[in-house]
The first five atom37 places (N, CA, C, CB, O) and aatype in JSON, in Angstrom:
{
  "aatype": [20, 20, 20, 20, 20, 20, 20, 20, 20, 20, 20, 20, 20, 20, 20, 20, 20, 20, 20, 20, 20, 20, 20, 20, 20, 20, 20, 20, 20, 20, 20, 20, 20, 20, 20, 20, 20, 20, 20, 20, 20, 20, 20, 20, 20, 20, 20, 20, 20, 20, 20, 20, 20, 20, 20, 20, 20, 20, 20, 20, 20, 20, 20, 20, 20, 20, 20, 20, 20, 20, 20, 20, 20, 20, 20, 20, 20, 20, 20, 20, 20, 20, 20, 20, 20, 20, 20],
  "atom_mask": [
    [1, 1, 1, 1, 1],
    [1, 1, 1, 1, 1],
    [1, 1, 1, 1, 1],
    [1, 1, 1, 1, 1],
    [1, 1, 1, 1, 1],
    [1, 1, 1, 1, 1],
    [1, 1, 1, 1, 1],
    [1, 1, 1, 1, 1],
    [1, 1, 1, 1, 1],
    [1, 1, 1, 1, 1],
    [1, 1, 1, 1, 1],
    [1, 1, 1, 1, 1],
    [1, 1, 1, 1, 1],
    [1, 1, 1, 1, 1],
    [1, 1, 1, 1, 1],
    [1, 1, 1, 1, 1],
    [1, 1, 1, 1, 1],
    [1, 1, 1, 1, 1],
    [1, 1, 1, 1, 1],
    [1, 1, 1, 1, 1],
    [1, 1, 1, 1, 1],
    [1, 1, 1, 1, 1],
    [1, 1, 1, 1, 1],
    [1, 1, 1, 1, 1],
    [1, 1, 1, 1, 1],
    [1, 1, 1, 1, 1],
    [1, 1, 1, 1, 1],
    [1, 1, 1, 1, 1],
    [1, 1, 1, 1, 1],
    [1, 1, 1, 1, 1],
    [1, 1, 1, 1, 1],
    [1, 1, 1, 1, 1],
    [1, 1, 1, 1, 1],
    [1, 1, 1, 1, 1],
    [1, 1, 1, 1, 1],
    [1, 1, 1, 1, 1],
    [1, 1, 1, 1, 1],
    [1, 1, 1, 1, 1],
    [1, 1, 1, 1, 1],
    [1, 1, 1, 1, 1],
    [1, 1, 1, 1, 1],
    [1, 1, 1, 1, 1],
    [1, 1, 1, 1, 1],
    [1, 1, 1, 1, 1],
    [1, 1, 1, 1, 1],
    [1, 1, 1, 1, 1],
    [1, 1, 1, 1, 1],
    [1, 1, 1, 1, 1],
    [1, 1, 1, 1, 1],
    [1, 1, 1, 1, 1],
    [1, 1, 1, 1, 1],
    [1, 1, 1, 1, 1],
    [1, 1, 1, 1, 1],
    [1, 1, 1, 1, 1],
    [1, 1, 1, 1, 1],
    [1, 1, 1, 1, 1],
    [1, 1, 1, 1, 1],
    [1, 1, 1, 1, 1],
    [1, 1, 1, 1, 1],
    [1, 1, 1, 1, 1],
    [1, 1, 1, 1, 1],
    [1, 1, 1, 1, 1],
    [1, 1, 1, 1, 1],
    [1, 1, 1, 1, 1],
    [1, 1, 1, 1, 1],
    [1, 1, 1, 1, 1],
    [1, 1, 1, 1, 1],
    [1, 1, 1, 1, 1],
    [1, 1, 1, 1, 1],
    [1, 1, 1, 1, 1],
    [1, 1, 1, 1, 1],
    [1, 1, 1, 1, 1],
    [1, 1, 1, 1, 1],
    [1, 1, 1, 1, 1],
    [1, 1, 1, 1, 1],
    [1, 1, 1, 1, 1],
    [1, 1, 1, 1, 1],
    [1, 1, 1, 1, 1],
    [1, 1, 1, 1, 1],
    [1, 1, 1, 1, 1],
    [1, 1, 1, 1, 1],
    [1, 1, 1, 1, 1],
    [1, 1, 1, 1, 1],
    [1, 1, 1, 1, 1],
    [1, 1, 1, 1, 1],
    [1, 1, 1, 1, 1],
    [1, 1, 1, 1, 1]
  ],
  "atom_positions": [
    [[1.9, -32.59, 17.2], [2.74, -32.16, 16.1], [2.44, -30.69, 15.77], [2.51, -33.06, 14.86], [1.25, -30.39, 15.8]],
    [[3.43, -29.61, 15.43], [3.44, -28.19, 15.38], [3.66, -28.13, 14.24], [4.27, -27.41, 16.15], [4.41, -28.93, 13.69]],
    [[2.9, -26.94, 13.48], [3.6, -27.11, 11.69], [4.69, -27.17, 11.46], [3.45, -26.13, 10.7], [5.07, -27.93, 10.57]],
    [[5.63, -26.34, 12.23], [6.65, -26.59, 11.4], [7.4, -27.72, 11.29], [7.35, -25.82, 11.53], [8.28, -27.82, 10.44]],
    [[7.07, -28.79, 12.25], [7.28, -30.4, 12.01], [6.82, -30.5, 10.58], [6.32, -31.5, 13.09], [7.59, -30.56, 9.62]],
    [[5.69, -30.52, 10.53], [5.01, -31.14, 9.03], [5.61, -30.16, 7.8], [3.0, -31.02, 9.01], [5.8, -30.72, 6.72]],
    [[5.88, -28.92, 7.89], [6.05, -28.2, 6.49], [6.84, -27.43, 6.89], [4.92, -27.53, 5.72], [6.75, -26.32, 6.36]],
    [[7.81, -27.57, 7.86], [9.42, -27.34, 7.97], [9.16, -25.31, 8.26], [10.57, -28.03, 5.94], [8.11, -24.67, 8.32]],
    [[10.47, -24.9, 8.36], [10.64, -23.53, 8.39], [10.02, -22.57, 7.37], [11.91, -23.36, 8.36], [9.53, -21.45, 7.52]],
    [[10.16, -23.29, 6.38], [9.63, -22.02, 5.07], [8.59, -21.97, 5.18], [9.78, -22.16, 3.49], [8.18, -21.14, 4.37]],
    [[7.38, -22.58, 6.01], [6.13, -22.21, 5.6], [6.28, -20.36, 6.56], [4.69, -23.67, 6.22], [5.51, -19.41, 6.48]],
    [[7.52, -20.49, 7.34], [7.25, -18.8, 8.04], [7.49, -18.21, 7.31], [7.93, -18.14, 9.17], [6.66, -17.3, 7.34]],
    [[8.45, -17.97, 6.19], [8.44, -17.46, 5.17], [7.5, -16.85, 3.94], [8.94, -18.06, 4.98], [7.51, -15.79, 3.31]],
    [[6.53, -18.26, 3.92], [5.91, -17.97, 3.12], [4.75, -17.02, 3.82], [5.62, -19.11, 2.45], [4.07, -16.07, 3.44]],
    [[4.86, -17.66, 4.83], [3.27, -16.65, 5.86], [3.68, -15.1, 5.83], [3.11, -17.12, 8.14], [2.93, -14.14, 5.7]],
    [[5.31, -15.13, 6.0], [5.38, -12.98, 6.13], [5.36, -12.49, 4.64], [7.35, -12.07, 6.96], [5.29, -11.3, 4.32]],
    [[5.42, -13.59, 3.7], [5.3, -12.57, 2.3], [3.85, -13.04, 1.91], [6.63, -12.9, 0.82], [3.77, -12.86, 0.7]],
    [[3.06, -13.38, 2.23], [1.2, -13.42, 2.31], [1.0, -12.3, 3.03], [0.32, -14.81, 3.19], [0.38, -11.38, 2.49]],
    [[1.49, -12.13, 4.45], [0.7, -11.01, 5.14], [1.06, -9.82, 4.63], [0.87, -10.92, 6.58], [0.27, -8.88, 4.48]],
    [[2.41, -9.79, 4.3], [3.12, -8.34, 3.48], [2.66, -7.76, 2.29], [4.51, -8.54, 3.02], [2.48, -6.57, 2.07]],
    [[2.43, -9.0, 1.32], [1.37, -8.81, 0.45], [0.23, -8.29, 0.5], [1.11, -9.59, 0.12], [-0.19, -7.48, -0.33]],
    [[-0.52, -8.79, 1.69], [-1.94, -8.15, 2.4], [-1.92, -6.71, 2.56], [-2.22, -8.69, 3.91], [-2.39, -5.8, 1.89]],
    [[-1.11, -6.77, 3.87], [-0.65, -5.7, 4.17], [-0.61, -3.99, 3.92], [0.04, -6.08, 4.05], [-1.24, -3.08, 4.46]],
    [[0.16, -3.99, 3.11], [1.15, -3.42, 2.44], [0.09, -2.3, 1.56], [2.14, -4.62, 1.55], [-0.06, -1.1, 1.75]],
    [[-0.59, -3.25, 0.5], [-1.7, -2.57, 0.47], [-2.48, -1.94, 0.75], [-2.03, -2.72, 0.4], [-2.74, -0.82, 0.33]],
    [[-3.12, -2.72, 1.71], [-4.41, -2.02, 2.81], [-3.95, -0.96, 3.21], [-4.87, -2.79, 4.21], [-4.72, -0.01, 3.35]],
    [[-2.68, -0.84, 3.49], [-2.18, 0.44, 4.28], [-2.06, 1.36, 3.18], [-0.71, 0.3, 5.13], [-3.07, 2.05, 3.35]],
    [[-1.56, 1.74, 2.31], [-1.3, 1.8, 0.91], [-3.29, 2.76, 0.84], [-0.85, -0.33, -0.08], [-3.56, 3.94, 0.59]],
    [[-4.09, 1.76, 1.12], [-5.14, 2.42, 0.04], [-5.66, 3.54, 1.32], [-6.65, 1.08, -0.78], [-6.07, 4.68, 1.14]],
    [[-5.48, 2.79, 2.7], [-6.01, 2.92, 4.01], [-5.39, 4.61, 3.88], [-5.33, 1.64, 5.39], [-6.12, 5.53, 4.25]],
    [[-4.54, 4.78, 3.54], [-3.33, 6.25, 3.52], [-3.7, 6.88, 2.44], [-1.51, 5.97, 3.33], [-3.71, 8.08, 2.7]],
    [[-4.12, 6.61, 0.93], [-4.81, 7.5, 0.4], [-6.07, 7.88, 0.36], [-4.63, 7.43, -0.38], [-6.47, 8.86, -0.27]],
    [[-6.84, 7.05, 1.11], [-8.36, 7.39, 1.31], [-8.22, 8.41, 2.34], [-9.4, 6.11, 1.8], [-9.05, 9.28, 2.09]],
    [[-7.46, 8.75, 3.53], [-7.44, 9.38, 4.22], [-6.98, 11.22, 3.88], [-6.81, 8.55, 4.95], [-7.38, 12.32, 4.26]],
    [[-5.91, 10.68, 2.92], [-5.91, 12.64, 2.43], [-6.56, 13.36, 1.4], [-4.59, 13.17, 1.97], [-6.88, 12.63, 0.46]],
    [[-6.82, 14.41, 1.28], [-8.03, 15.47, 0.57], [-7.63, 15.04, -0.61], [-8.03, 17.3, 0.73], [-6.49, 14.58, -0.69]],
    [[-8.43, 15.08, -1.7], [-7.72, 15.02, -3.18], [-7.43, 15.96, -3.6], [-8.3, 14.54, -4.19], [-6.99, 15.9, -4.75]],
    [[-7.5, 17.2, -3.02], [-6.59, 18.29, -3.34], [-5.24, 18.07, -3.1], [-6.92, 19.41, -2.67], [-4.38, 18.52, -3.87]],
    [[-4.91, 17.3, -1.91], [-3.25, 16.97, -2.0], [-2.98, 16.3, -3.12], [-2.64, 16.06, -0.84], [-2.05, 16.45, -3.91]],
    [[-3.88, 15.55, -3.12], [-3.07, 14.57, -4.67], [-2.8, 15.52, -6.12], [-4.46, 13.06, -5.38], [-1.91, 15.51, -6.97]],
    [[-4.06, 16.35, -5.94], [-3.7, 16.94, -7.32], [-2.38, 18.11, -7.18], [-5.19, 17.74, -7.96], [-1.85, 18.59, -8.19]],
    [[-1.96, 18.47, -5.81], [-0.91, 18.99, -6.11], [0.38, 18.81, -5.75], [-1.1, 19.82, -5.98], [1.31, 19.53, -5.4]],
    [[0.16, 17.49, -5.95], [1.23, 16.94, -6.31], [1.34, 15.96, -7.72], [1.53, 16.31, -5.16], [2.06, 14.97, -7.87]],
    [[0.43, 16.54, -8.65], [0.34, 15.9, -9.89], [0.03, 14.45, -9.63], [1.6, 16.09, -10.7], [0.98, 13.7, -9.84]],
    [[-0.99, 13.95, -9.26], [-1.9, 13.04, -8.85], [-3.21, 12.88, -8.86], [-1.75, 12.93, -8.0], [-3.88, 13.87, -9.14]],
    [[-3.83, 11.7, -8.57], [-5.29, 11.15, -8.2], [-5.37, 10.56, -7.55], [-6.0, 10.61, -8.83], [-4.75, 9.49, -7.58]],
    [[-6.32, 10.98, -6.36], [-6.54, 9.88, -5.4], [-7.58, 9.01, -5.66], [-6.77, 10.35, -4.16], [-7.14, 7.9, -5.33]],
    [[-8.58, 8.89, -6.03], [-9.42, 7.96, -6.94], [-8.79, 7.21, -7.97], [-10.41, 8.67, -7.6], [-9.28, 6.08, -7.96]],
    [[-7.68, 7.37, -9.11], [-6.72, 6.29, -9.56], [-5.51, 5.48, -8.84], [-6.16, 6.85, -10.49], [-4.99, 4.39, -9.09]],
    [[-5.33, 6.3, -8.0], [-4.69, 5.17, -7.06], [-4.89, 4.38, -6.01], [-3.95, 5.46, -6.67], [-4.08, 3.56, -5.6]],
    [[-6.12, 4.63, -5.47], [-7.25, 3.76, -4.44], [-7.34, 2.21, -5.63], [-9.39, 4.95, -4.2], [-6.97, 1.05, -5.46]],
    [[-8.0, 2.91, -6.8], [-8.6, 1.82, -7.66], [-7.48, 1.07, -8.37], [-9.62, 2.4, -8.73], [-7.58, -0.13, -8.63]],
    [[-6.25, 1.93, -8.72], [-5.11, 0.57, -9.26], [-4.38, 0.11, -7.98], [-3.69, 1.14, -10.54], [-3.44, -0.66, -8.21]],
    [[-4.58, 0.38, -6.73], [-4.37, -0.41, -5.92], [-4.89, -1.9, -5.56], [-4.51, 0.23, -5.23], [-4.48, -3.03, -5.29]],
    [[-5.98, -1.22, -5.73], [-7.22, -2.55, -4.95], [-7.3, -3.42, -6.47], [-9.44, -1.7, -4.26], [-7.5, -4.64, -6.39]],
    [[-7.18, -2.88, -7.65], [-7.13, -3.81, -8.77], [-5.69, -4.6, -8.73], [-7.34, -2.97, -10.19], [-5.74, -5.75, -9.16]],
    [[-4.23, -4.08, -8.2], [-3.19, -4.51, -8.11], [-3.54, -5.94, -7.09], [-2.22, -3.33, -7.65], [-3.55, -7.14, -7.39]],
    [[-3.78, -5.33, -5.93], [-4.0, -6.14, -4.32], [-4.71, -7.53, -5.45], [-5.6, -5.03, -2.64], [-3.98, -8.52, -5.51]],
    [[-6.07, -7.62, -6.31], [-6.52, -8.42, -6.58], [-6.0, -9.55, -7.79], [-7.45, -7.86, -6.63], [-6.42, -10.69, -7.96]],
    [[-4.89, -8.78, -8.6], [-3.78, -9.86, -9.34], [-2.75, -9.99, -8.49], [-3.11, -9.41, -10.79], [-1.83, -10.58, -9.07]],
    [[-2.48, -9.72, -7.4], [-1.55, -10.34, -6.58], [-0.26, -9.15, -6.73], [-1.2, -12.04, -7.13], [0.87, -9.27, -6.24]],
    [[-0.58, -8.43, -7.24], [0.84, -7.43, -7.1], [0.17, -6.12, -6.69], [1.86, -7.17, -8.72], [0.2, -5.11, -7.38]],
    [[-0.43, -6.21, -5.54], [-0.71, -5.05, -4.39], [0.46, -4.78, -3.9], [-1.65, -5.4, -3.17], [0.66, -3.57, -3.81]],
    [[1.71, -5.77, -3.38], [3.02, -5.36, -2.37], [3.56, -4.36, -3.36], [4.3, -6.75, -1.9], [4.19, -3.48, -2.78]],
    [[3.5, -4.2, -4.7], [4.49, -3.55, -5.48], [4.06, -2.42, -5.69], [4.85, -4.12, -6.63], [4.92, -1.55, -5.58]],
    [[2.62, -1.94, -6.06], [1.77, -1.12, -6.31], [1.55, -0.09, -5.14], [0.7, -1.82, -6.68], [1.34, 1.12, -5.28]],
    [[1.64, -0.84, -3.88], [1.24, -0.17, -2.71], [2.5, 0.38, -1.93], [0.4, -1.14, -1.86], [2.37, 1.19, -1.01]],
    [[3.81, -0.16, -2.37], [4.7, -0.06, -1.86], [5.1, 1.41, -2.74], [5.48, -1.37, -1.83], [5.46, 2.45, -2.19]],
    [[4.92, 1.21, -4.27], [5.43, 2.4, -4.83], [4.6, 3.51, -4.22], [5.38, 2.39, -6.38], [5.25, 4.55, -4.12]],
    [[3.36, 3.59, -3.78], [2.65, 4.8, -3.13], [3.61, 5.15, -2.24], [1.23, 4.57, -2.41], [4.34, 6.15, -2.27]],
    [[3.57, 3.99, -1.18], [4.54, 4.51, 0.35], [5.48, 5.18, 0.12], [5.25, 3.48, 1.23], [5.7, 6.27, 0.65]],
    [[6.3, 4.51, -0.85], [7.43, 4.93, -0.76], [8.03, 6.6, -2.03], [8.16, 3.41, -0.96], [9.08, 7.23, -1.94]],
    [[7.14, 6.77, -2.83], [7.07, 8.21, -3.48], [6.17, 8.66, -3.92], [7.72, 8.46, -4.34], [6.56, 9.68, -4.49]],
    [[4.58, 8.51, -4.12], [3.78, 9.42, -3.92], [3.07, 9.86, -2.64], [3.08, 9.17, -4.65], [2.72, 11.03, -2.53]],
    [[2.89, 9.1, -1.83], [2.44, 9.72, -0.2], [3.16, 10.65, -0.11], [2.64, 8.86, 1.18], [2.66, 11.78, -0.08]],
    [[5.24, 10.41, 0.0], [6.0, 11.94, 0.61], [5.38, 13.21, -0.28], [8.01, 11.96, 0.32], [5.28, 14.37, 0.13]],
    [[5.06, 12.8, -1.37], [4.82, 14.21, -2.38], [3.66, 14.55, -1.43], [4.34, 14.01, -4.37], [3.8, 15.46, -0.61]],
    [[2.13, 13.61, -1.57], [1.39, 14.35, -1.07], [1.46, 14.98, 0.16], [0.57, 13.89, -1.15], [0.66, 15.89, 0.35]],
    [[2.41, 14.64, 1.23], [1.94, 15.37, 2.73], [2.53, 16.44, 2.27], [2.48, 14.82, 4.38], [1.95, 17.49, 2.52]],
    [[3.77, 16.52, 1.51], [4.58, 17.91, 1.11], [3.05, 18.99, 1.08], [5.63, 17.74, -0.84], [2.66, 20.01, 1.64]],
    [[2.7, 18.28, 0.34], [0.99, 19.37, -0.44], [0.62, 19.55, 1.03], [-0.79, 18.25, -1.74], [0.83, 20.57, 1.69]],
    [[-0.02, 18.28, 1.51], [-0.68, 18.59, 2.68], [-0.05, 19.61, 3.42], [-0.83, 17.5, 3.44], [-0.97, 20.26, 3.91]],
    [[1.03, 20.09, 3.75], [2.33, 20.96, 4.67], [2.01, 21.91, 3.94], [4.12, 20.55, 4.71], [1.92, 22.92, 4.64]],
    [[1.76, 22.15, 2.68], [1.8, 23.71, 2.24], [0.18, 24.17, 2.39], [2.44, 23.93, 0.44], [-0.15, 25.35, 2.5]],
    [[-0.72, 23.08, 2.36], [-2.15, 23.65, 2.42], [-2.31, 23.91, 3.9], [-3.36, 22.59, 1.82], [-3.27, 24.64, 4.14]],
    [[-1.74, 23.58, 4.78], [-2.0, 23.68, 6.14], [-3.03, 22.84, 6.84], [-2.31, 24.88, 6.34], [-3.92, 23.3, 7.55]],
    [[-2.82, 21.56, 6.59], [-3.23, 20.35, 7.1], [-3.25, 19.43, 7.51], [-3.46, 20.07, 6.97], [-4.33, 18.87, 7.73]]
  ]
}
C-alpha cells in the first residue's frame, strides 16, 4: 500500500506547503546572512532585524510570509545597494 492509497492526493498538497513553508525561509535568512550590512542600511534596513524576525516568524509558523516579503522587496533594494557599492 502507497500513501496516497491511505491519505488520498492532498496529503501532496499538504507536503509542498510544509516544505514551502520550510523553505522559503531558510532561503530568506540564508540570502540575508550572506550580504554586508552596509547594503541593508542603504537601503533603509537591518540585517540583524530581519535574520531575527525571520527565524522568530519561521518559528510561529509564518516564516512563508515573512521570508517571502524579504524575497520579494527588500533583497531587490539591497543588491540595488550592493550594485552601487561595487559588490
Amino acid at each position: 500500500m502507497v500513501p496516497s492509497e491511505i491519505f488520498g492526493p492532498d496529503i501532496f498538497v499538504v507536503l509542498i506547503v510544509l516544505f514551502c513553508s520550510v523553505v522559503v525561509p531558510i532561503w530568506a535568512i540564508a540570502d540575508a546572512a550572506s550580504r554586508p550590512p552596509v547594503a541593508f542600511s542603504g537601503a533603509g534596513s537591518n540585517k540583524t532585524a530581519w535574520i531575527a524576525a525571520i527565524v522568530v516568524a519561521l518559528l510561529l509558523g509564518l516564516g512563508f510570509f515573512l521570508g517571502g516579503f524579504y524575497l520579494l522587496f527588500t533583497k531587490p533594494k539591497v543588491s540595488r545597494q550592493m550594485e552601487r557599492l561595487g559588490r
